[in-house]
N, C-alpha and C positions, 0 to 999 in steps of 0.2 A: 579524618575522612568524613566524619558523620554530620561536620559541621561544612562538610560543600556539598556532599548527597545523601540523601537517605536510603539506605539500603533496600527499601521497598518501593523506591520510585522506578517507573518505565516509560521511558530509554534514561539511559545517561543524560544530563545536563548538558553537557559538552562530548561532543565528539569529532575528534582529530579526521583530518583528511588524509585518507591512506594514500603514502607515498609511491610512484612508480615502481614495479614489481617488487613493492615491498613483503616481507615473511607476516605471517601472522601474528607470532609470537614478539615482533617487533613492535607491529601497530599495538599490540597489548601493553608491552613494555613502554611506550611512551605512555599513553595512557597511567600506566601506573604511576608513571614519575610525574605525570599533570596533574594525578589526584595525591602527591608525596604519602603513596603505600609501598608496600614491596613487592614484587610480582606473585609469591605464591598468595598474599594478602585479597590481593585482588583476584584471584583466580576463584578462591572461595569466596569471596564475596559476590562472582559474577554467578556462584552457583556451578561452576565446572569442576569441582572436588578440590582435593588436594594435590595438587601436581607442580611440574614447574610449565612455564608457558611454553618453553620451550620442544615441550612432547607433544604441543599441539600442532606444531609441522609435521608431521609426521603419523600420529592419530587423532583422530577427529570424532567424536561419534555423531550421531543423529542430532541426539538429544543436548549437546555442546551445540552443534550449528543452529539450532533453534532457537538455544539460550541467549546463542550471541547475536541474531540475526536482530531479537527481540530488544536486547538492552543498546544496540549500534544502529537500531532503525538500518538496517543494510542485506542488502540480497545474498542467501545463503552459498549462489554460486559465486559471489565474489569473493567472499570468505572459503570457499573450498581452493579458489585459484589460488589463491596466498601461501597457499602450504604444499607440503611434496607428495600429498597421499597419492598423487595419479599415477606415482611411481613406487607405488610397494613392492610388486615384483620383484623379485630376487635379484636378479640379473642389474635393473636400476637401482635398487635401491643400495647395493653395495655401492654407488659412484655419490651418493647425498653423507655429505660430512653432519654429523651433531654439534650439538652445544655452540658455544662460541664461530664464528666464521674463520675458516684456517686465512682466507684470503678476502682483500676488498680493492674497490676499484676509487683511490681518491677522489677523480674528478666526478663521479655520483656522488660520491658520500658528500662533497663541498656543495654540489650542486641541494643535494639535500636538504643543507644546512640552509643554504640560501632559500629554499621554498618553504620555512619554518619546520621542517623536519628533520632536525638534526638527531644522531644519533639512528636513523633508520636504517635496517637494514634488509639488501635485496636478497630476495631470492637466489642471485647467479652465484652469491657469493659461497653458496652451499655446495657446487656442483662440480666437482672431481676430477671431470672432464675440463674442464676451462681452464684456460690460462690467458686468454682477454674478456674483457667485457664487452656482451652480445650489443649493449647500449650506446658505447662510445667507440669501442673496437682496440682502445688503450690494454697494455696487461694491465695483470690483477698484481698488487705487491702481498709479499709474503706477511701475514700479522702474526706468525710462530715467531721465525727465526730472524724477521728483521723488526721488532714489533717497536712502534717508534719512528720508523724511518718511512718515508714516500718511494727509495730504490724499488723500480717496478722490477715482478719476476727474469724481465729478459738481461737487468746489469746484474741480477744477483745468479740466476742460477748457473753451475759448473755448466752447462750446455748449450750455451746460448748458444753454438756454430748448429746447432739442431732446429734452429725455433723456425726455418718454415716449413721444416717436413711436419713438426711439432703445430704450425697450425691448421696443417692438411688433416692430421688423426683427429685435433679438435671438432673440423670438420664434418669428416667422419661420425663423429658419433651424436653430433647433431642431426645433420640429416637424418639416418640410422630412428632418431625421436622421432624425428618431425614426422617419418614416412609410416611409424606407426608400426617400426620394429617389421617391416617387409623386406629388407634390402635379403639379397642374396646370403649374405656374410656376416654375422654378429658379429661388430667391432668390440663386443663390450666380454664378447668371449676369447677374444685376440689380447686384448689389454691380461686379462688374466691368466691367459697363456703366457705372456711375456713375464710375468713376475714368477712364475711355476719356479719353485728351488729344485736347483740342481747342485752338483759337485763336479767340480774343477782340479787338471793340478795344475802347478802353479812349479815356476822356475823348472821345468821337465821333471821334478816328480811326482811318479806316476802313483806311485802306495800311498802319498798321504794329500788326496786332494782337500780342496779349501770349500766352504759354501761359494754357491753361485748363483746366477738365475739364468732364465731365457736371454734375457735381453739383455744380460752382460756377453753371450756368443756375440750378438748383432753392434754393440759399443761397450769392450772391455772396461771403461774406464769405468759403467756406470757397478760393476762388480766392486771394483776397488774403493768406489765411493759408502756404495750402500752395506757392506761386512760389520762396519763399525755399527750399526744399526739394523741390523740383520733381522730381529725380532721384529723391527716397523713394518719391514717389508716383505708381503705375502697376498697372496692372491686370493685369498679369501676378506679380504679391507683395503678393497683401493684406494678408500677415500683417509687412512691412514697414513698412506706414504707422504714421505714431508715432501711440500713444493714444488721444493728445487729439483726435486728426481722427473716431476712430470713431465717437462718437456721431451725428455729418452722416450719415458712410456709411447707417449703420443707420436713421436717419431717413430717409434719400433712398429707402433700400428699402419700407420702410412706404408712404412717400408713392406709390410707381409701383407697388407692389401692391395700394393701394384705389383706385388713378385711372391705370388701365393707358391710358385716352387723353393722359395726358400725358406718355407717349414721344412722342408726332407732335409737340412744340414742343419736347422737347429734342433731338429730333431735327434740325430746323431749326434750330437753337441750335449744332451740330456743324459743324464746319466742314472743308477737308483733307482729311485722311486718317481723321480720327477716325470718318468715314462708316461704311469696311469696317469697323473693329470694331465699332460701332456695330449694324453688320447684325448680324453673327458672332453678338453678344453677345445680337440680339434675338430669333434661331433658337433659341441653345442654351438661352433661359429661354422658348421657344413662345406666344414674342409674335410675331403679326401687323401691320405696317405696312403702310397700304394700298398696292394696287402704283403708284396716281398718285403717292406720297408718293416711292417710292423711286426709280424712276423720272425725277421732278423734279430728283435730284442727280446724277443720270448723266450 
């Protein structure tokens, strides 16, 4: 590297054109690979400690935006746009996936490639709630479980008879952003309502029920699906759940935000414990259960 920059030069020699809504950690990462270092290599050499690049979606400090605005000749709010910090928040920040991208949209990535940015990756591909891309409106394909393959989310996953209620909840929780978290209704507290574990029986026995969740009441299948992976799924890590499950999620959303009385039967449908969060989750999205209803499980 010493012999293309000098560590003590300002700005960089070369500096790459940040791709459409591309991550920050990505624009770095190419970077790294133009100057053939490694990413943590380059992270201290830019002066940003010892980190991976990839914690810089997600923290950012002052004194990092200054560093980099400095060596990229580039405005510090374009550098803050690039990464997920506007959504720390509790609430969003459980929907922003780490590390690696669970999902990506080919026709960007190709498009990418062809604007000499290959390898870049966007922002959307972080975001929990998707299952198309906001940019082309194509789904996103799976890069877990089909990693290899172009099959977009909707030939892969067990739910495809779902995917338009599936791109109404998408919807949903876009707007929901966009409006600046005003809507009536947190969809994003609905979503974690629907994963709330519950207990089921199962073939009419009643003493030894089975795990469940919410939104196996609403599409039984997706109980039978998700058991084998039980541990993945839980409503405290949305951005956890593999995939293929999301289209249910996003449906179940749709579904109990046109027909907000059909909490009162999935509610009865709860069993245990899954009550309290159950409540928890029906406060912080400013749903109402009558007080006989709740009451009746005390």
């Amino acid at each position: 590297m010493s012999a293309v920059i000098d560590a003590n030069s300002k700005p960089l020699p070369v500096v790459l054109r940040v791709a459409r809504d591309e991550l920050l950690s990505s624009w770095l990462s190419r970077h790294a690979r133009f100057y053939g270092v490694t990413g943590p290599f380059f992270a201290k050499w830019l002066g940003l400690g010892d980190i991976r690049l990839s914690t810089l979606d997600h923290r950012l400090s002052l004194g990092q935006v200054a560093r980099l605005a400095d060596k990229f000749r580039c405005d510090p709010v374009t550098l803050i746009n690039m990464t997920h910090i506007d959504t720390r928040d509790g609430q969003v920040c459980n929907l922003i996936s780490r590390g690696r991208a669970a999902q990506i949209c080919y026709p960007c990535a190709d498009r990418y490639a062809q604007e000499d940015a290959d390898g870049a990756v966007s922002k959307h591909w972080s975001k929990a709630w998707r299952i198309t891309c906001p940019v082309c409106g194509l789904a996103f394909t799976d890069t877990n479980e089909h990693r290899g393959s172009r099959a977009t989310l909707l030939e892969t996953t067990p739910f495809e008879d779902l995917w338009s209620e599936a791109l109404a909840g998408e919807h949903f929780v876009d707007q929901y952003l966009a409006d600046g978290k005003h809507a009536e209704h947190s969809p994003i507290a609905v979503l974690q309502l629907l994963l709330v574990q519950t207990w089921k029986p199962i073939t009419g026995d009643l003493e030894h029920p089975v795990v469940g969740w919410v939104l196996g009441t609403l599409f039984p299948n997706f109980d039978a699906r998700a058991r084998p992976i039980k541990r993945r799924v839980t409503h405290t890590a949305i951005a956890s759940l593999p995939i293929e499950f999301r289209p249910a999620l996003l449906a179940g959303l749709a579904r109990v935000l046109a027909d907000p009385a059909a909490l009162q039967d999935l509610r009865r449908a709860t069993l245990l414990r899954g009550q309290r969060n159950f409540d928890k989750f029906c406060r912080e999205a400013k749903f109402e259960l009558p007080q006989a209803e709740q009451l009746s499980h005390q």
